[in-house]
N, C-alpha and C positions, 0 to 999 in steps of 0.2 A: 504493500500500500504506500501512498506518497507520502504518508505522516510517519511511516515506520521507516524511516531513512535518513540520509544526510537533508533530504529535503523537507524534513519537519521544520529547519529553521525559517523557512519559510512560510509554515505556517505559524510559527511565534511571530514571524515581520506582519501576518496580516491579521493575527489578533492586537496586536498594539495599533496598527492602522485602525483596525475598525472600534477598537474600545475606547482608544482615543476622539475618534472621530465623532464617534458616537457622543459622548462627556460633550465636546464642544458645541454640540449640533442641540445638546437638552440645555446648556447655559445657553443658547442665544435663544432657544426657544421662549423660556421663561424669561429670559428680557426681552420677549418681543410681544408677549400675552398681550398688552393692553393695546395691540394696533392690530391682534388678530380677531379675525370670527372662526375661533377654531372650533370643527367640527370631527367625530369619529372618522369619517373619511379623509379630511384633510389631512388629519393628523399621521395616518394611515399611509399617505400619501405622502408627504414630506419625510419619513422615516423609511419610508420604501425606496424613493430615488435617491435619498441621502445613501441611503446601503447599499442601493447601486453603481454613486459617485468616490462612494468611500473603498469597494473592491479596484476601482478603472483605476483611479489614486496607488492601489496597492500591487497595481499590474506593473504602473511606471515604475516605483518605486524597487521591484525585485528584479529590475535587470542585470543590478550589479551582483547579487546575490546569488539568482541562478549561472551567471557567468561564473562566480567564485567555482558554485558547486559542481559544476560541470568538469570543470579545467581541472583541480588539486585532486590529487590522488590519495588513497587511503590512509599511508603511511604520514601524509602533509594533512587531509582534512584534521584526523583523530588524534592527533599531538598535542600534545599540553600545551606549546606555544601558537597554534590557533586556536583551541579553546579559550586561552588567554584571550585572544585580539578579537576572538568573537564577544564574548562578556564587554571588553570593551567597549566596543564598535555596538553593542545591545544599549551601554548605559548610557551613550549620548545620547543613542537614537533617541529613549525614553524621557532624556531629558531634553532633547529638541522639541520632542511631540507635547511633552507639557508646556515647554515656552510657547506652544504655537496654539496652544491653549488662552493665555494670558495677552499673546496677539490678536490672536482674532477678537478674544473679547475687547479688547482695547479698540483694535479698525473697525469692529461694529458698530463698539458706544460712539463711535465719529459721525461715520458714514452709512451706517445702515446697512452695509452689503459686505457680504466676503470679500476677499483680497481681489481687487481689480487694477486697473491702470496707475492707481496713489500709489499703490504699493510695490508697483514695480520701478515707478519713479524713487522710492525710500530704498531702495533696493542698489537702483543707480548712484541716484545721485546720495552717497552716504555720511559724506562731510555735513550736510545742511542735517541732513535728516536726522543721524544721531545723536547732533548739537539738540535737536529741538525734543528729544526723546528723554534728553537727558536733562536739559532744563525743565520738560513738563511732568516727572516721573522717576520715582526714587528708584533710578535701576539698579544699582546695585545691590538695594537691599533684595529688589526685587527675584536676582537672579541669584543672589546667595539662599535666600527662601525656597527657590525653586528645587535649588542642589541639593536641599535638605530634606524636600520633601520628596524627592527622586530616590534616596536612597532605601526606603523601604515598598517602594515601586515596583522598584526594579528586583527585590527578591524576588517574587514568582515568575517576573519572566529569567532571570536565571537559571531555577528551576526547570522552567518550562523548555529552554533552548538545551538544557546537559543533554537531554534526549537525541540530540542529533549527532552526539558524535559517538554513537556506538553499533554504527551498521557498518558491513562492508560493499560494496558495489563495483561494476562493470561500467566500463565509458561507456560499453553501446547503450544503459540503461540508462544512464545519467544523460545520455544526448539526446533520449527520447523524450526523457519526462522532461527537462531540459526546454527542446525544441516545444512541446506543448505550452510552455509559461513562459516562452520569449515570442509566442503566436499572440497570444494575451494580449499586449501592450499597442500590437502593430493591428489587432481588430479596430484598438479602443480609437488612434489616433484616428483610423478609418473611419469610424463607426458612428463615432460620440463625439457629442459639442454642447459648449453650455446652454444654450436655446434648450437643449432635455431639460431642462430646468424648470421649465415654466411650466408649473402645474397650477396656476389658479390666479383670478385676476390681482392676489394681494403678493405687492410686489414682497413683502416679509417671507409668505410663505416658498416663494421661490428661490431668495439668498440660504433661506435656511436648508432647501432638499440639497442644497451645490454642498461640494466639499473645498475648503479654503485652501487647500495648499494644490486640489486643480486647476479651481480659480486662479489662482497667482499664475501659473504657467498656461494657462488659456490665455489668461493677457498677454503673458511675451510673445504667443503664437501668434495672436489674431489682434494685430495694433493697426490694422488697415480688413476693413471686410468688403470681398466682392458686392457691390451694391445688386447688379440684378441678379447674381446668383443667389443670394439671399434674403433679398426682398422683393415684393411683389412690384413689378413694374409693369408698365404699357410699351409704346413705338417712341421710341425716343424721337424721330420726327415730328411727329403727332406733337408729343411735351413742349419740344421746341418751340413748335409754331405757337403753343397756347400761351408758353412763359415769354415769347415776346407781346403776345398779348396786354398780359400781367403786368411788364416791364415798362408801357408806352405812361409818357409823363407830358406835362405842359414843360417846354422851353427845353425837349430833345425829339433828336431825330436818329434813326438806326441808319451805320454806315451805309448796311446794303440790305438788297432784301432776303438773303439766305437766313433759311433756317435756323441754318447751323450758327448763326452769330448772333449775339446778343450786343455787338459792340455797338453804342451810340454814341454818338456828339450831343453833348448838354450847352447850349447857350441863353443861358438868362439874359435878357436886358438891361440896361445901365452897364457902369462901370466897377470892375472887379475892387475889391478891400483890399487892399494885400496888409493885413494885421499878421500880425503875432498870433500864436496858437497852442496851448498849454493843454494838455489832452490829460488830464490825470485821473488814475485809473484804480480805484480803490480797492483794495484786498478786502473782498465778503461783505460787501458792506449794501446789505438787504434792504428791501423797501421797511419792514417791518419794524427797524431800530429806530427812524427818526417818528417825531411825535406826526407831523403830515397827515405818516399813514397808520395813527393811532395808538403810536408808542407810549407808553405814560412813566416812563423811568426817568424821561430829560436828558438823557447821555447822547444826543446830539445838537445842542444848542448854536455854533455857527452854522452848522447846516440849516438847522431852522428857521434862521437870519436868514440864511442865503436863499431859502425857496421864497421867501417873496422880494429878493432882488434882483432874480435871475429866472431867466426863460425856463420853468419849473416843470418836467415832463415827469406824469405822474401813472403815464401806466406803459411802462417799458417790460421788457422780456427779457432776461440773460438768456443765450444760446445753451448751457449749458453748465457744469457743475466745477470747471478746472479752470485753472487762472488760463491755461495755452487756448482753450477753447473760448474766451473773451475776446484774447489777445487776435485770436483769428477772426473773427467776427468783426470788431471793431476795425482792424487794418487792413483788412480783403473784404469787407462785406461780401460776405456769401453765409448761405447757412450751412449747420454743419452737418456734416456727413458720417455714416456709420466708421467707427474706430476711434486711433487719436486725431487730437488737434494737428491741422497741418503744419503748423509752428514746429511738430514736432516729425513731421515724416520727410522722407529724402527727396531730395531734388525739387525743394522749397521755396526755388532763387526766382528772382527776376517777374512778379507779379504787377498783375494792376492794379496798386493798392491806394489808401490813402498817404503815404509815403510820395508815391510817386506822381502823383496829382502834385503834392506840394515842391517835389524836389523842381517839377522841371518849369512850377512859374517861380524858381530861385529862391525855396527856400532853405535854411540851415536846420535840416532833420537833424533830431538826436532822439534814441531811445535812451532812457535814464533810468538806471534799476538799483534800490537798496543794498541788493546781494549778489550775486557771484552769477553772469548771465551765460554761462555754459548749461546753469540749470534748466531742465524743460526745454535744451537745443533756441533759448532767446537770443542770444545773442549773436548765433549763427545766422536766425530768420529775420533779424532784422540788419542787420550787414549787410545783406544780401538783397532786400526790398527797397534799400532808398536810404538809411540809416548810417548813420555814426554810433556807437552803443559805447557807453559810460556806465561801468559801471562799479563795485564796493571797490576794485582793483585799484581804480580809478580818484579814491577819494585820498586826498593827504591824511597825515597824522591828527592834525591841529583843524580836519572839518568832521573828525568822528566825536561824537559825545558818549554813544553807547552804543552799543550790539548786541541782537542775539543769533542765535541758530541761523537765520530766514535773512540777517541784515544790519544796515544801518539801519538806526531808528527815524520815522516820518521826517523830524525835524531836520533831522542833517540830509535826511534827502531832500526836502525841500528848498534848504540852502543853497545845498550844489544847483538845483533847477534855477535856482535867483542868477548865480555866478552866472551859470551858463547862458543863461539868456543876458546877462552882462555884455561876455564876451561879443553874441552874436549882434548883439545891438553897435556896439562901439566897432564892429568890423562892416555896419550898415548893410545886415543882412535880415530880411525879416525869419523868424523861427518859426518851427514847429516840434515843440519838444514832448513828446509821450513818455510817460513817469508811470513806474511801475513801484507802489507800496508795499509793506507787508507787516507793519506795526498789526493790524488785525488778523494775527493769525496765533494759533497757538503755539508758542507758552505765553502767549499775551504780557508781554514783557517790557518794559520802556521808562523813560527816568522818573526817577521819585519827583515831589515835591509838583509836577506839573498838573495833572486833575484832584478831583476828590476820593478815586477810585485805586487803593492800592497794587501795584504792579503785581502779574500775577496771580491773581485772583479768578481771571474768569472773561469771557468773549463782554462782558457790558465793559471794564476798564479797556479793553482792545477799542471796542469803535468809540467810544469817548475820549480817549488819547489822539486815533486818529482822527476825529473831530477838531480836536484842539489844535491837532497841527495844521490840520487846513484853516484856522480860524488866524493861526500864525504866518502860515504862506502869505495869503491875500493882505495879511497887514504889512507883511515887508515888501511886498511886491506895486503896494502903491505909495513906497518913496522911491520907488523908478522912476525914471523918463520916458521908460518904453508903457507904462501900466496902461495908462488911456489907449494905447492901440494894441491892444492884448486882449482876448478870448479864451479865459479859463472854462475849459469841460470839464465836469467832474461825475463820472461813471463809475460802477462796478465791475470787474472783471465778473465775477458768476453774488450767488446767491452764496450766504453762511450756511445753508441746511437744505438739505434737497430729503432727507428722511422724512416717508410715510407709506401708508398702504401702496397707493398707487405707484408705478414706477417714474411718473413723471408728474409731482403734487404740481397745478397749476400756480396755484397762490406764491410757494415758496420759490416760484423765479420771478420776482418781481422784484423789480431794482431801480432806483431813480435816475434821472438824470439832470443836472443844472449844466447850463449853457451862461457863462456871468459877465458879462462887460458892460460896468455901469455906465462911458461915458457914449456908449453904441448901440447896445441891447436893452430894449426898453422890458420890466420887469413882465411876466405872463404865464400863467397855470396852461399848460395845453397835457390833454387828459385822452389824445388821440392815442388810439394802440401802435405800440412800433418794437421793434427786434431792435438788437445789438448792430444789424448790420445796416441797419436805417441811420445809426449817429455820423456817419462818415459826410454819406449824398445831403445831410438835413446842415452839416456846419460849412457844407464847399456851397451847399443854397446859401447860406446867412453870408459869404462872400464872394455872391452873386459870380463865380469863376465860370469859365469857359475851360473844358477839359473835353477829353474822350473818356468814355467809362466802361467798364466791362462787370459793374457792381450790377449783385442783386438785390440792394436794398437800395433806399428810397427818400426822398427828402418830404419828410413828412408835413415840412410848413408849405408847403404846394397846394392845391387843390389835383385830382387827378379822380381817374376813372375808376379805379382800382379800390377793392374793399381790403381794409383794416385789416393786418396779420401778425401772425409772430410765430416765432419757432425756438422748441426748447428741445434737450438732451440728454439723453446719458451716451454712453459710449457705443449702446446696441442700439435701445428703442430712442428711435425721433419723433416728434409732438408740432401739428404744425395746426394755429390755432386762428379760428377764421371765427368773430363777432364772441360768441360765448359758446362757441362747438371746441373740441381736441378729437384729434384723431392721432392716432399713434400706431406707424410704422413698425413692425421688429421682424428678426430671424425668424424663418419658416415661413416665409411671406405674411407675416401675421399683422391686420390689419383689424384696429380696436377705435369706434367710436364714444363720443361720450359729449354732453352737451355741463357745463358748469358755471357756477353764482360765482363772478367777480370777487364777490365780497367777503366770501369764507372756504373758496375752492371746492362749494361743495358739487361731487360729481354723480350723473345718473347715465346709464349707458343708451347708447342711441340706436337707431336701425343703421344698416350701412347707406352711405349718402354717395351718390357716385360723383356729382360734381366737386363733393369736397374732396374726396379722393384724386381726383382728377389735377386740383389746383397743388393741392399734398406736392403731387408725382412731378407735376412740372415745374415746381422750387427745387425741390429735393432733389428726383432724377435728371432736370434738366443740369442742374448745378455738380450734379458729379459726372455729367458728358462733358460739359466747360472744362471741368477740371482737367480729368483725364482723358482730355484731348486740345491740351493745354491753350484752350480758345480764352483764357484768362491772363495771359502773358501779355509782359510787353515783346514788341518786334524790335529784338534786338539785330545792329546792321554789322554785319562779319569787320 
């Protein structure tokens, strides 16, 4: 029998796989009780594909093992000194399986979900990530705790493994059973994808049937997903012709009449602004925090000055849940597409972005970031669109006050954005400088003595700090010379919190936007619906410019033909949302209606609509034919 063998260790690797697995799969359950409607079947159900994902898990996992077992011969398996290096090579395991215990519950209380795209980014980039692990979390007691408790853990699987080294055996038998459990792993890659996952419209019950450590390597596989082979598409002709439909606006015209282009000439009337342009892009920073949209804690009081002094847009849409997928939205206007943010996939160069609208009516692009812009591939994508990038590398000794994990803190990035637009002013060149924050992120960390809200404490001292420092930018930035010809943006990169039942809560992407130039923009609530990738076309409107455009978003202060939309994200299912309908996009062609109240996201499922569908496919599908057939480029001249 297989268990009466040297390949019983294998069956000790996949009772630890699944006993583990299992532990992890009933703690997130029970933190997830109060957002389930768990029923005997569901339940039933989540513990079923979870035992499913926890074996496919255990298949990857024994490659190395059945290679050991196959290859070493009798006299090498049954030796005290493999015995030895097996106990060992058991007691990490055991203790890695528990750390990943104390991980997942940690990446869940975050994010809601098993190990996805964050986590392969914590993975990469490990400098930032660790720093911030270690500032928000006592690890070392944590992992000396863990060592401790491993140790009586791991008696019975020692016990359990002695069993394997006291058989004899033949290669041809070992090649057999062997070759049977190296077939395993090469089904599952075939086979199996996380979309199995989806057993029930509550997105909880779905993170919880996935197993975490497949999860984690599903993401490094699938950081880009075939659009029509995995989602339900039409004629991409047909899409074309409809999204130039979509696309026609007052004061543009399409180069030609092909389908296949979406390129237009935009010419407003009057005479172009050429101002300054400060683009700043706040880390997390949700509609939900300021009082506006009925906060009552007070932790953002310049912002609250500023919504009635500034072009105040109060029902915007973030693309999606990661700061790369803001970043790409706001600079490429386009929405976004199944996988990662394009910021972060190869051969990213040379777009039609907002960058490049401004570089070639002569402006001085800079991207400006906190922290270290190799992170998330930033600094590579904006190099490469139009950009100069500045970033922590970039800061002297005597402009740092403080840092943590993620950064310089607001203030001193702020500064540096003053200097810099110094220099470009005094070189008589108008800016355009996009700033990238991070004071609101956790460990919510920043200098004493500046709010009411002790450092470290918690996400309210995060966007109240960042409050404050925006309340300190615009006060040093009007003993300028350049300030009166200056248009401060001030957006969010995504939403603080994208957790709930549904996999795309409508409410929790909602994020504001101020447009602020008091001696030029006269102050105005506009309460129109618009996306991430509408703020680009709406502020090159407000300087009236003459460009070519290959964007698919929209300048919203226009009058046009076109109904009101928006589109939100995660990495798999897209949400593209037309009046108070959503429709949601995913793997296995899966296509989910839902109609919802503005006002507390609440949602009821709908019949299927084919014209909304239709509008869906031709933002969505037509914007990943642009893509990937690079009809969004500039035409560079050899």
């Amino acid at each position: 029998m297989l268990i009466k063998s040297r390949f019983h260790s294998l069956y000790t690797l996949w009772l630890i796989i699944i006993a583990f697995s299992t532990v992890t799969r009933t703690i997130l359950l029970v933190k997830s009780l109060p957002q389930l409607e768990l029923s005997p079947l569901l339940l039933v159900k989540i513990y079923a594909v979870g035992f499913f994902f926890d074996c496919v898990t255990f298949s990857y996992f024994a490659i190395p093992f059945v290679l050991v077992a196959i290859i070493l011969s009798d006299r090498v398996f049954n030796s005290l000194l493999f015995r030895v290096s097996a106990y060992a090579a058991g007691f990490v395991l055991t203790y890695l399986m528990l750390f990943n215990v104390v991980a997942e519950y940690t990446f869940f209380d975050e994010f809601a979900t098993r190990f996805n795209f964050i986590a392969v980014d914590y993975l990469i980039y490990t400098n930032e990530v660790i720093r911030n692990i270690r500032e928000s979390y006592p690890v070392n007691a944590i992992l000396a705790g863990l060592l401790l408790l491993n140790i009586p853990l791991f008696m019975p699987v020692k016990k359990h493994l002695s069993h394997s080294f006291s058989y004899t055996s033949r290669i041809g038998s070992r090649l057999k059973v062997g070759a049977v459990l190296l077939l395993l792993p090469i089904i599952s890659f075939a086979a199996v994808d996380l979309s199995q996952t989806q057993i029930s419209p509550n997105n909880y019950a779905d993170e919880l049937a996935g197993n975490g450590i497949y999860c984690l390597f599903s993401a490094f596989r699938n950081n880009e997903l075939d659009f029509n082979k995995f989602y339900v598409n039409k004629d991409d002709k047909a899409l074309l012709a409809r999204l130039k439909g979509l696309l026609q606006e007052k004061n543009s015209r399409f180069e030609n009449e092909s389908v296949f282009s979406v390129s237009r000439v935009v010419q407003p009337g009057g005479g172009e602004k050429r101002l300054n342009v400060v683009l700043i892009i706040e880390e997390s920073l949700s509609a939900e925090f300021l009082t506006s949209f009925g906060n009552t804690k007070g932790i953002t009081p310049n912002l609250d000055k500023l919504a009635k002094e500034s072009l105040f847009f109060t029902h915007l849409y973030a693309t999606g849940t990661r700061t790369v997928r803001g970043l790409e939205a706001l600079t490429l206007s386009m929405p976004p597409l199944p996988g990662t943010s394009i910021v972060k996939r190869p051969k990213n160069e040379n777009f039609v972005s907002w960058g490049s609208v401004m570089k070639e009516k002569g402006y001085d692009n800079k991207f400006i970031y906190a922290g270290h812009g190799y992170f998330d591939n930033m600094n590579y994508f904006y190099a490469n669109n139009g950009f100069a990038t500045i970033d922590r590398t970039n800061f002297s000794k005597n402009e740092i006050t403080f840092t943590n994990a993620w950064g310089v803190c607001d203030e001193d990035l702020f500064l540096k954005v003053i200097k810099e637009g110094d220099l470009s002013h005094a070189n008589k060149k108008p800016f355009f400088s996009v700033v990238m924050t991070t004071s609101n992120h956790r460990p919510y960390t920043y200098p004493d003595g500046k709010i009411d809200i002790p450092s470290k404490t918690g996400r309210d001292g995060g966007v109240k700090y960042s409050d404050y420092a925006i309340g300190r930018l615009l006060a040093e930035a009007k003993k300028k010379p350049w300030f009166n010809n200056t248009i401060f943006v001030i957006v969010a990169d995504h939403c603080a919190d994208s957790a709930a039942k549904m996999a795309l809560p409508v409410k929790k992407y909602e994020i504001p936007l101020f447009i602020y130039a008091p001696a030029i923009i006269k102050p105005q609530v506009v309460d129109r619906m618009m996306s991430q990738i509408d703020v680009a076309p709406t502020l090159l409107g407000l300087l009236n410019f003459r460009y070519t455009s290959a964007f698919i978003g929209k300048d919203v202060m226009t009058d046009g033909p076109w109904a009101d939309r928006a589109f939100i994200s995660t990495y798999q299912k897209l949400g593209y949302i037309s009046d108070e309908k959503l429709l949601v996009i995913g793997p296995k062609k899966t296509v989910d209606y839902f109609s919802f109240v503005r006002k507390d996201g609440a949602t009821t499922v709908l019949k299927p609509q084919e014209d909304l569908l239709m509008d869906a496919l031709a933002y969505i599908q037509g914007t990943n034919y642009i893509y990937k057939n690079r009809l969004n480029r500039l035409k560079i001249n050899p």
